[in-house]
N, C-alpha and C positions, 0 to 999 in steps of 0.2 A: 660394733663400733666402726671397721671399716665401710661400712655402707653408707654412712654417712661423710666419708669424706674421695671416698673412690672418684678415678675420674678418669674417661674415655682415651682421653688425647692425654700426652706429655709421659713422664718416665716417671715409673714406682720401684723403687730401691727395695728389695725387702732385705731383711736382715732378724739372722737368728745367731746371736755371738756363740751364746753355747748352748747346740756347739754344731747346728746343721747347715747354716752358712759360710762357718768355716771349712766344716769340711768338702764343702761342695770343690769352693776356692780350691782347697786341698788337693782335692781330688785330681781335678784338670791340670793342676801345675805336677803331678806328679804322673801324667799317662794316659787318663782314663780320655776315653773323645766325647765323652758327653755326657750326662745324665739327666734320666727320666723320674720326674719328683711325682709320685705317685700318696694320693690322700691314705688308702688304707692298706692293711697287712694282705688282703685280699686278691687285693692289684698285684703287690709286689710281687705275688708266688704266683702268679701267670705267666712268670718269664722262666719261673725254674728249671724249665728246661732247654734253654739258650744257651749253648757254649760259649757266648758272644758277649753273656752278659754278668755283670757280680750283680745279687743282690740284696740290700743293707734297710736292717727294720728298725725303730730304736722305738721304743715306749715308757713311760718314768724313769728316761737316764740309761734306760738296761735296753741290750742288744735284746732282743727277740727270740725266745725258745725258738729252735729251730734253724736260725739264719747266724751266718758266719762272721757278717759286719752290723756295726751299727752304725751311729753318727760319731764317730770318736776321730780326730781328723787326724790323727797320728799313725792309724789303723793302713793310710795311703800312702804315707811317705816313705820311699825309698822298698816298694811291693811292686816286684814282677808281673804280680797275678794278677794287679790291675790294667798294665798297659796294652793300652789297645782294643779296652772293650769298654762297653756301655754301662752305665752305673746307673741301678730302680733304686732309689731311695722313698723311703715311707718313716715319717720322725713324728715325733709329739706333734710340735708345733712348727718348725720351718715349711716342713710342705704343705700344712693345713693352709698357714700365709701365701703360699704361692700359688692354692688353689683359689682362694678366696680371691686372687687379683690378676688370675691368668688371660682373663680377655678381657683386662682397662689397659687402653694401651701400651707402652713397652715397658718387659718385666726387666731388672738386670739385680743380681746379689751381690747384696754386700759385707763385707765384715773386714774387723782390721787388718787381717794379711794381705786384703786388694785396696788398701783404702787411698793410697798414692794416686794406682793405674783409674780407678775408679773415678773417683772425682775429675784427675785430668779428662779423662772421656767425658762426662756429667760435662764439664765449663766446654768442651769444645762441642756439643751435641747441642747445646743450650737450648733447651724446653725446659717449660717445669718440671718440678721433682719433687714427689713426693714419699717419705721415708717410711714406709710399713715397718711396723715394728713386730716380731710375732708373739713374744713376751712367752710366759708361761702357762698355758691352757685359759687363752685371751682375758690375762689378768699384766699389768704392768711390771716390767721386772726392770731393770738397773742396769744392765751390761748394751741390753737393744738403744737403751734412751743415751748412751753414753757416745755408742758409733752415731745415731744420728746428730746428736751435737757436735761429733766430729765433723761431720759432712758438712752440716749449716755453716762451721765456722772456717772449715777451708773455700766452702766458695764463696763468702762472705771478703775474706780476705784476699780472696784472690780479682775480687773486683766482678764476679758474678753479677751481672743484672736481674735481680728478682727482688719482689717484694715478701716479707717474711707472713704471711696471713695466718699463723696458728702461735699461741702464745706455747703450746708445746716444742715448737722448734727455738724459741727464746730461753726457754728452762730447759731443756737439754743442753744447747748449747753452753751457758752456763754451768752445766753439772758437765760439762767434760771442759772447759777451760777452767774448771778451780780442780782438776783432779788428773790431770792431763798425763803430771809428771809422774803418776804412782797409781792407776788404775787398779792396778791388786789391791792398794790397802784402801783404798777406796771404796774396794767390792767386798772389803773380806766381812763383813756381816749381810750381804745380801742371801737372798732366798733360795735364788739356784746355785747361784757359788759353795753354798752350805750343802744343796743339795746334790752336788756332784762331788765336793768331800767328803762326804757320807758313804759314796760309791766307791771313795779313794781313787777317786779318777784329777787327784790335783795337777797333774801333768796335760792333761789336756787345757785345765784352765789357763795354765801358764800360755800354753802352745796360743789359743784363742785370742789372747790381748798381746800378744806381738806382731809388731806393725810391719806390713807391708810384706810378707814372705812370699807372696804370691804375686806372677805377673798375668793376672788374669782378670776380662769383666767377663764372669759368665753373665746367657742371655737367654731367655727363653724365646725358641724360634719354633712356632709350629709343637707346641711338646714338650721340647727336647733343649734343656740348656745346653749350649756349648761356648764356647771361649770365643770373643771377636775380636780378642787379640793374637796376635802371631805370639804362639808359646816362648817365652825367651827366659833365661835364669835371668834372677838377678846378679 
């Protein structure tokens, strides 16, 4: 599906809410100097013997026989052991997404703990933008289409110049202003929400739809996402 709407020039948001764009977010606002989103389990264990580096596998939801971290974004906060190294992430679907749009021009992630810093950057950078969604093993899921309708409706509101050319960014946008106030009850019958209850990982979800924790845009330069904001708490 992304091949048909990829595009050379202007800025591709990707975004995987739960839960590997948040943790990415995560990550950077709590130490890490960067990370390496790598597609398979095969890549990641290349680095294993880097003292420089964590490295974090996630596959149906579950951390990875073998490896220490997954996509869990809570796994980073307030961890010694992350700061100051390099973070190989390999996930279901957020990294698949960022392989699939690595070299259409500028990658940046999103999710809603950067969804403030984010967009402010998006309207002052002002080129197109287009929202990758990575859904669940490229099938449509509920939580991705809810951030992008975030996004459409803050730079819509904010006086953003563009024209809207996908009736998808009309029906997202939509399904996150009728559900804005109450996101969780909104999701509580969705697909991955159910299927990360299952895991008894509800605390991650919670962690995932609250706004703005993060003051970070990571940005894929060369490889390697890292923050092109100066790290600052909220």
């Amino acid at each position: 599906m992304y091949e048909l709407y990829r595009q050379e020039e202007g800025i591709t948001v990707v975004v995987d809410i739960f839960r590997a764009t948040t943790a990415i977010c995560t990550a950077l606002q709590n130490g890490v100097v960067e990370v390496i989103p790598v597609a398979s389990i095969h890549d990641a264990k290349r680095y294993s013997n880097d003292d420089d580096v964590i490295i974090a596998a996630e596959r149906g939801g579950e951390v990875v026989e073998g490896f220490k971290y997954g996509n869990s974004p809570l796994s980073y906060i307030n961890n010694p052991e992350i700061v100051g190294k390099s973070l190989v992430l390999t996930t279901t679907n957020g990294t698949q997404a960022i392989e699939a749009a690595k070299t259409d021009g500028e990658l940046v992630i999103g999710a809603f703990s950067n969804l403030k810093v984010l967009t402010e950057w998006l309207i002052k950078e002002d080129q197109d933008v287009m929202i990758l969604c990575a859904g669940w093993k490229n099938r449509l899921n509920l939580e991705d289409g809810l951030f992008a309708g975030a996004v459409v409706d803050i730079l819509l509101n904010a006086g953003y110049e563009f024209d809207i050319d996908s009736d998808a960014a009309i029906i997202t946008r939509l399904l996150y202003t009728t559900s804005k106030n109450d996101m969780g009850k909104f999701l509580e019958n969705s697909s991955h929400r159910n299927r990360l209850k299952n895991l008894h990982l509800e605390k991650d979800i919670d962690y995932c739809l609250q706004l703005n924790t993060c003051n970070v845009v990571p940005k894929l330069l060369g490889g390697v996402i890292k923050n092109v904001l100066k790290q600052e708490a909220y």
